[in-house]
N, C-alpha and C positions, 0 to 999 in steps of 0.2 A: 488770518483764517482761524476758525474756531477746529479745535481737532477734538474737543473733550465737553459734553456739560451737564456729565456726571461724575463725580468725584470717586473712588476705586468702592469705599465701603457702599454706597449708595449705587453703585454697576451691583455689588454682592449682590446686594438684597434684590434688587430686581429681578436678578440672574435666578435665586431662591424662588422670588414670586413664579418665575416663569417656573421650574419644577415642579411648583406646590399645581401651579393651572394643568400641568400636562397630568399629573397624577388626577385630579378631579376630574379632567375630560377624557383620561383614559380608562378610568371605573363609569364614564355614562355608557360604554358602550354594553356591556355587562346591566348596565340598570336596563336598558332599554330591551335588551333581549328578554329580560325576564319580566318587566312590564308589559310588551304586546302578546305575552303569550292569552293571555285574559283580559288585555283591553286592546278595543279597537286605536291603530296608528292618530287616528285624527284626534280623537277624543283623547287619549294618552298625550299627547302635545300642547291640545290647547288646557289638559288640565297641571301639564309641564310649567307652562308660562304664565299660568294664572294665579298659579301656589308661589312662582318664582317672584313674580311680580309684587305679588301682593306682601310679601312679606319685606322685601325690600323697601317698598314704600311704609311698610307700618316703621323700621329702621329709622327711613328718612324723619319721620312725625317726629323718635324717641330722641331723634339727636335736633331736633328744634328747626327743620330744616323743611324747604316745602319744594317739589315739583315746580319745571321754569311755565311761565303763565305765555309768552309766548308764542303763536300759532306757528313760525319757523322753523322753531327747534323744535316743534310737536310731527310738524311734517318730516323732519328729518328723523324723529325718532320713530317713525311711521316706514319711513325707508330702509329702515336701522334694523327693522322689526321683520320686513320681507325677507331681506336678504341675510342677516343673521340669526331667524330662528322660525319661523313660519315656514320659509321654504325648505331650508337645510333639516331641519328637526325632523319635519312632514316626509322628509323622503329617506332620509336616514331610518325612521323608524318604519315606513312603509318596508322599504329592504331588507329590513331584521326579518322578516316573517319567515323569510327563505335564507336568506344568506348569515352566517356564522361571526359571532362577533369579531373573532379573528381578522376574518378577510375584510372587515368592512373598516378596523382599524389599518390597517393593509393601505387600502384606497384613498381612506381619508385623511391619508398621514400626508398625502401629494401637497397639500393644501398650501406649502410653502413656493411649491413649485409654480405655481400657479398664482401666486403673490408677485413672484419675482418678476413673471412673464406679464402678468397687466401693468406690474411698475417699469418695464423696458418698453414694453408697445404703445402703454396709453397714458398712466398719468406720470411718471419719470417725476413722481416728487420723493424719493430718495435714491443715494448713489449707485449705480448699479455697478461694481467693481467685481474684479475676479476673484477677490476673496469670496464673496456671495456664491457664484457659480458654484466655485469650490464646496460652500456649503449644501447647496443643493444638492451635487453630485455624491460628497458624501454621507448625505443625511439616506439617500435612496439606498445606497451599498449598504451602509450601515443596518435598515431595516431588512434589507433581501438576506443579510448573513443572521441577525436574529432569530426572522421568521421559518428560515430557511427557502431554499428556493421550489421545493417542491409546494409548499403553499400557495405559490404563483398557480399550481394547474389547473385551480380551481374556476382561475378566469375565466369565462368564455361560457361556463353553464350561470345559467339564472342571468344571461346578458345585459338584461332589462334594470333589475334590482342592482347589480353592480354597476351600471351609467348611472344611474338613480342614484349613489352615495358621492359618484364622479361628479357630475352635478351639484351637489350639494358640497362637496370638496369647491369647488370655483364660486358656488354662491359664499362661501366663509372668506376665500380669500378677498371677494372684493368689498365683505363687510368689514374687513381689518383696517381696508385703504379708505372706505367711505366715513368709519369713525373715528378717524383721525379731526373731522370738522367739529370734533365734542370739545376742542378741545378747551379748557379754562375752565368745563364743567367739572362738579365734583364727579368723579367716576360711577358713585352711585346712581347720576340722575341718567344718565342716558340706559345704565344699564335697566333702570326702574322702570323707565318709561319706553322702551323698545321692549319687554317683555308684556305691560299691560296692553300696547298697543297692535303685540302678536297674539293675546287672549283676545282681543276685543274684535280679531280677524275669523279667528278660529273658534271660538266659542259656539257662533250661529251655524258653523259649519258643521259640526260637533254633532249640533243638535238634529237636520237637516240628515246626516245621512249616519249617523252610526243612534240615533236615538240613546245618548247613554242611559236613560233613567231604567232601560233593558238588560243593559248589564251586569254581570255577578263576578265581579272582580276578584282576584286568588287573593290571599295572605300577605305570598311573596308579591306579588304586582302589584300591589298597594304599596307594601315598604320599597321595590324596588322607586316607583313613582317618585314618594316623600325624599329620597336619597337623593335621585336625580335631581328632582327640585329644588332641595335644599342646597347640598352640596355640588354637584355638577354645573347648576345653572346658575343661581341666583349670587352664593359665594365667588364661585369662577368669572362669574360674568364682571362684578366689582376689580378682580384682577385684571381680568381682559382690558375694558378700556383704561385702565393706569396704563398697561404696559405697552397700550399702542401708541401713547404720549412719551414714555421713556426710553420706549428702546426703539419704536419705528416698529411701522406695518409687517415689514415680512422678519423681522426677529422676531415678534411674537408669533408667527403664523411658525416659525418652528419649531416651538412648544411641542407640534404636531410628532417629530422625530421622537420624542422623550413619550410619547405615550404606552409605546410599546415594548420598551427595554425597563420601564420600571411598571407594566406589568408584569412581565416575564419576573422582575423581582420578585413580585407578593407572590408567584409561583412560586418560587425558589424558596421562600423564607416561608409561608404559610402552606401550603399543596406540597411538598417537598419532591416540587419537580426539578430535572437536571436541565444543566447547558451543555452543548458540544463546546468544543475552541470555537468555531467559527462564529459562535453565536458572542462571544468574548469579545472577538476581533471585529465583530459588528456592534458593541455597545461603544469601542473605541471610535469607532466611524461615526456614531453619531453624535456623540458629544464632540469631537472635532467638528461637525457641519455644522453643530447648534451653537460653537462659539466663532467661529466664521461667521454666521449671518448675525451674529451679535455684536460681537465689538463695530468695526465699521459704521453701526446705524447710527452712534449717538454724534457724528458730525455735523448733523443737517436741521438738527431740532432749534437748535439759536437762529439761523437763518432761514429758518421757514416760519416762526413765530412771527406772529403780527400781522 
């Protein structure tokens, strides 16, 4: 039986990628509050994945490299594109209008949980062991003592907007499981072409019901956009499918734990805002849950290859 097929310094660096992605994905939610204030949700996303897109591909040209020709893996990166950024993106930012980026990182931090549960109920391609549970259970503690728990009251007002990121929490998780079939591609192509082919959804939508050529975009909404784009999506996303090759679907889905204990950082170090203990005793919880759902995954990658 294979127990290992990553070697300890090559675990590091993964383990690094995976920080460097939760930091990028835990600054989109900050971009995006401050991008829909002056651009409409829809237009704001499809101009998300079109700047993301596009510049990925102009990447691919400089490094001599071309997009797969195809029609299979066009349709899968078609699929790739529903469930990982058309619908999640589209409803995530719908939500922002009302709901606080806090609580939406709050909600969308489940996303492991939710990994864990479609890998136990439906597709059981990797081990579902108690260490997992364990990370689960403590990746959630972990963020209830950060956030604290009165952040929780907020549930239950703006209902709609908050299923709305819930939703889009379970469309990410089952894009994590679905793009594991990338795999042998270079991580750029799926992520290139799942972004063009979620502009290519959203564009005429765009156009159709928020008319952008109407629009009068702020300063910060513009840089907020470019940020998102650049960094949150198109960067992130080249990480994203590496790490769903290396480490397995729901280790990466717990990136999601890390996004909100190293906000609270650039609080702490940049806003010079404080922690209680508990919020200390919650950053221990989740990096225990986020190596829990880690080591364990890289068993199954030898034996599910090919």
């Amino acid at each position: 039986m294979t127990t290992s097929t990553l070697p300890a310094p090559s675990l590091a660096k993964e383990i690094a990628l995976l920080a460097v992605l939760a930091t990028l994905w835990g600054a989109s939610y900050t971009f995006i509050k401050i991008g829909v204030e002056t651009i409409p949700p829809v237009t704001f996303i499809a101009a998300r994945t079109l700047i993301a897109g596009g510049l990925l591909l102009a990447i691919i040209k400089l490094r001599g490299l071309s997009l797969p020709r195809e029609p299979a893996i066009w349709k899968r990166f078609l699929v790739q594109a529903c469930i990982n950024s058309v619908v999640p993106f589209t409803l995530i930012a719908w939500a922002e209008l009302t709901v606080n980026a806090g609580l939406a990182t709050i909600l969308n931090s489940t996303t492991p949980i939710f990994a864990f549960l479609l890998t136990v109920l439906i597709t059981r391609h990797e081990a579902v062991t108690a260490r997992k549970l364990f990370g689960v259970v403590a990746g959630v503690i972990g963020i209830s003592l950060i956030i604290g728990l009165e952040a929780f009251h907020g549930v239950g007002k703006e209902a709609l907007a908050q299923l709305a990121i819930v939703a889009a929490t379970i469309s990410y998780a089952a894009a994590a499981i679905f793009g594991r079939g990338f795999k042998g591609l270079d991580p750029m192509m799926p992520a290139a072409g799942s972004l063009l082919c979620g502009a290519v959804l959203l564009i005429p939508v765009s156009v159709v019901v928020d008319q952008p050529w109407t629009i009068a975009p702020s300063a910060n909404s513009i840089l907020a956009l470019l940020g998102l784009s650049i960094f949150s999506t198109a960067i992130a996303f080249v990480i994203y499918f590496r790490l769903i090759h290396t480490l397995g679907s729901v280790s990466t889905t717990s990136q999601a734990y890390l996004r909100v204990p190293i906000g609270v950082g650039i609080g702490v170090v940049f806003l010079g805002e404080t922690l209680n203990p508990t919020a200390w005793i919650g950053l221990i919880c989740v990096i225990a849950g986020v190596a829990a759902m880690t080591l364990p995954t890289r068993r199954r990658a030898a034996a599910t290859s090919g």
